[in-house]
C-alpha positions as CSV (number, residue, x, y, z in Angstrom):
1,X,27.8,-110.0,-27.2
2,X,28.8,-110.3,-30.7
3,X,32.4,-108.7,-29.9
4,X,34.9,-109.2,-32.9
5,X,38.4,-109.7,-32.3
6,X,40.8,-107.7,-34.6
7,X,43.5,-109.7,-35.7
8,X,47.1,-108.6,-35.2
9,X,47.3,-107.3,-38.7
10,X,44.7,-104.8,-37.5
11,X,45.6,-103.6,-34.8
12,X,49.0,-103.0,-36.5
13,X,47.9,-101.3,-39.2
14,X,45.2,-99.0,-36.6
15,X,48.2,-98.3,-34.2
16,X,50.8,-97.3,-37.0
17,X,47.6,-94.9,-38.6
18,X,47.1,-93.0,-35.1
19,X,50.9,-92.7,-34.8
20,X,50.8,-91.4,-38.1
21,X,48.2,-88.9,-36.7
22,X,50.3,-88.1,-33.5
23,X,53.9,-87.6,-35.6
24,X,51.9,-85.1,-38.2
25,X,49.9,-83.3,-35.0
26,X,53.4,-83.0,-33.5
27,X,55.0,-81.8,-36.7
28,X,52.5,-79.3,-36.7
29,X,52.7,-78.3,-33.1
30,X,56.6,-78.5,-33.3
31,X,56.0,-75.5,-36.4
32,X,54.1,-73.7,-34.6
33,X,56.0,-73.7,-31.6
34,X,59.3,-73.0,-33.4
35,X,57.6,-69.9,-35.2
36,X,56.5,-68.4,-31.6
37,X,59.9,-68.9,-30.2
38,X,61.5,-67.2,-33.4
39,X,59.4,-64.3,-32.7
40,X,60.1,-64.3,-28.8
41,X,63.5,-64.7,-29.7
42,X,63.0,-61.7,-32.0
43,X,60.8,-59.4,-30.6
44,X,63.7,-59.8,-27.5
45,X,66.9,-59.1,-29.4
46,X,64.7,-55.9,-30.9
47,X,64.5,-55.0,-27.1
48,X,68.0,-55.7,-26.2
49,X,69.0,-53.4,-29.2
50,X,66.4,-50.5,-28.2
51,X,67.8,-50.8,-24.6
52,X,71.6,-51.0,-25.7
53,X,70.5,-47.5,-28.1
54,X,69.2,-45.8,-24.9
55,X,72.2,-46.7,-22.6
56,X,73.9,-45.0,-25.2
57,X,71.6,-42.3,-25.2
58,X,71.9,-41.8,-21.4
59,X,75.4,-42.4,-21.4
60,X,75.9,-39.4,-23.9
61,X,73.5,-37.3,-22.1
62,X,75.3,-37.8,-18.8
63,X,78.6,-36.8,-20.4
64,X,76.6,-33.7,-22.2
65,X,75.0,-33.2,-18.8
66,X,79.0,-32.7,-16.6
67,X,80.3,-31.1,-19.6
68,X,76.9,-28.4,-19.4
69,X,77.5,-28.5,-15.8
70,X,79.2,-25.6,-15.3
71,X,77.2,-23.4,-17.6
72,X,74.2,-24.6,-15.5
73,X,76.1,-23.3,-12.3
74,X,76.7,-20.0,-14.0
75,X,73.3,-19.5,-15.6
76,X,71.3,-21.1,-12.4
77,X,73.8,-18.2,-10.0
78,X,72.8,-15.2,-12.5
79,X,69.3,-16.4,-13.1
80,X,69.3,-16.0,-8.6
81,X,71.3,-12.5,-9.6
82,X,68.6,-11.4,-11.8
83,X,65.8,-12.6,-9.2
84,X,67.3,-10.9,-6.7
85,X,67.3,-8.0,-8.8
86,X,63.9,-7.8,-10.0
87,X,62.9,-8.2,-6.4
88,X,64.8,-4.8,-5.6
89,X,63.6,-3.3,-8.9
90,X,60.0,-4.1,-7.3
91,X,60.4,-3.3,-4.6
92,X,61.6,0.5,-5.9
93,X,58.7,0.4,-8.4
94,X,56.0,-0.1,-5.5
95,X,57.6,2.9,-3.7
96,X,57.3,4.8,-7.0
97,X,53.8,3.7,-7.6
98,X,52.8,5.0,-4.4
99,X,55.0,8.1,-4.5
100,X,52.8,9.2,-7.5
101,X,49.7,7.8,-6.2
102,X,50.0,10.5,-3.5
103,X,51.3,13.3,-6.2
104,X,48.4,12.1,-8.0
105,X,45.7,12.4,-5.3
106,X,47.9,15.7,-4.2
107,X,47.4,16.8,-7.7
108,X,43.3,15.7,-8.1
109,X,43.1,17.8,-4.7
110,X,44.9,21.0,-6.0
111,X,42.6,20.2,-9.2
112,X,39.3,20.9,-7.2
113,X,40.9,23.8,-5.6
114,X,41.7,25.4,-8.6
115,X,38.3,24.9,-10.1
116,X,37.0,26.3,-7.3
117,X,39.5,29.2,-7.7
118,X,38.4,29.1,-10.9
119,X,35.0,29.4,-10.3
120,X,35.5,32.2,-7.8
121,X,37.4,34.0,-10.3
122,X,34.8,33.6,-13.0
123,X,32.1,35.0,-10.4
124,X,34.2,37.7,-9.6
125,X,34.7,38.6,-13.3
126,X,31.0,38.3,-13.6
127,X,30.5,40.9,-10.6
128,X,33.3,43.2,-12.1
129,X,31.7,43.0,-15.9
130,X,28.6,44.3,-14.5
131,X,30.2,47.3,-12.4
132,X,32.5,47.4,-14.8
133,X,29.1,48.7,-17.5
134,X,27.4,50.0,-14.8
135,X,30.4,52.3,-14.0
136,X,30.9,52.8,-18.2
137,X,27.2,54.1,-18.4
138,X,27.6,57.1,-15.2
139,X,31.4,57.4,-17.4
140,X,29.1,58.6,-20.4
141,X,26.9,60.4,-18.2
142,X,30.3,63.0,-17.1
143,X,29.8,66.5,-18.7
144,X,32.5,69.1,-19.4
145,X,31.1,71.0,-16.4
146,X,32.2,68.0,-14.4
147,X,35.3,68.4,-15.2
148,X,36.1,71.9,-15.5
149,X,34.6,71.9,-11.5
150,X,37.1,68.9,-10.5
151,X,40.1,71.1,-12.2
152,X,39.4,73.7,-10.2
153,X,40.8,71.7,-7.1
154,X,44.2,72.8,-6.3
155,X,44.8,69.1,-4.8
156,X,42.0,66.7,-6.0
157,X,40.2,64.4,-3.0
158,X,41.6,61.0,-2.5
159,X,38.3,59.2,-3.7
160,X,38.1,61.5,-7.1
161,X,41.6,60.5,-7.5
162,X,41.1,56.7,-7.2
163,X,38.1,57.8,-8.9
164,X,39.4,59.3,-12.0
165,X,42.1,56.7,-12.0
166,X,39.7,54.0,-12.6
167,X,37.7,55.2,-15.3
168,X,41.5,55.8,-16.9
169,X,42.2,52.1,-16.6
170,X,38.4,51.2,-18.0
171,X,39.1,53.4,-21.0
172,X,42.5,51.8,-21.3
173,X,44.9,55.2,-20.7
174,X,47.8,55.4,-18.4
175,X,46.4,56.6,-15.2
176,X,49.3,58.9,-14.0
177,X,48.5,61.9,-12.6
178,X,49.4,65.2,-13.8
179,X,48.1,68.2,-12.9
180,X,45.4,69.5,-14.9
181,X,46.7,73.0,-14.8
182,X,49.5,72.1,-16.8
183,X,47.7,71.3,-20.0
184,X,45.9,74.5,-20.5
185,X,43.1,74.4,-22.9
186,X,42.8,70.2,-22.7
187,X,40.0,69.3,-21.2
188,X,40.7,65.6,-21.6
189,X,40.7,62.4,-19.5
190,X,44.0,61.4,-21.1
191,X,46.1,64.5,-19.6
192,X,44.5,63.5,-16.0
């Protein structure tokens, strides 16, 4: 048990060095705290200053806002207007669309039947060609005796009439009928 004993001198001089210690540790702390609350302090007048700016900013809004007010009224009662509107213009457009879709399927009907007209017709033309050369070969075949015997009919039959009115049209003369016997000495299909 070999406990010293510190004199008062010592313990003076130990208790003045560790409040030494405390009063620079404090110092320190007391900075640091000082420097925290300077930037609180700061950082809250930077938000009192943003939120003063956008009361402002709302504030001028809200005034822009009732002065716009009635040019919203106007434009929000023609923009309805123009809805409205389009809704009727639609609604005629859709009655258009299916107005023509009918003409149309009317038309792509009429379409078929006039190709098949037209085919018809082409067939037909087909069958008249060929009668139409057949017919132009027994035209070549007629003789002057042929004729000279039909002349000699005071009034022609109906069927050499049609006849000879024909084979006028095929060689491209007017088939009017004259008598014969009023050309003398023409023995031509023309003066038929």
């Amino acid at each position: 048990f070999f406990f010293k004993q510190k004199t008062a001198y010592e313990m003076l001089r130990s208790l003045v060095g560790s409040e030494m210690c405390i009063r620079d540790r404090y110092k320190v702390i007391l900075t640091k705290k000082r420097e925290e609350l300077k930037d609180m302090t700061q950082r809250l007048k930077n938000g009192l200053d943003k939120l003063k700016e956008a009361n402002e900013a709302v504030n001028q809004m809200k005034s822009q806002l009732i002065e716009m007010e009635p040019q919203l009224k106007k434009a929000s009662q023609e923009t309805e207007i123009m809805m409205i509107k389009l809704s009727e213009d639609k609604k005629v457009a859709d009655e258009r669309q299916k107005i023509v879709a009918g003409q149309e399927a009317e038309a792509t009907i009429q379409a078929k039947e006039a190709q098949k007209l037209q085919k018809s017709a082409e067939d037909a033309v087909a069958e008249a060609n060929i009668i139409l050369e057949q017919t132009t070969e027994k035209v070549k075949e007629l003789e002057k005796k042929h004729l000279i015997e039909i002349k000699q009919f005071s009034q022609p039959p109906l069927p050499v009439k049609v006849t000879l009115m024909g084979v006028c049209i095929l060689l491209g003369i007017n088939p009017v009928l004259k008598p014969i016997r009023d050309q003398p000495g023409k023995l031509s299909l023309i003066h038929i």
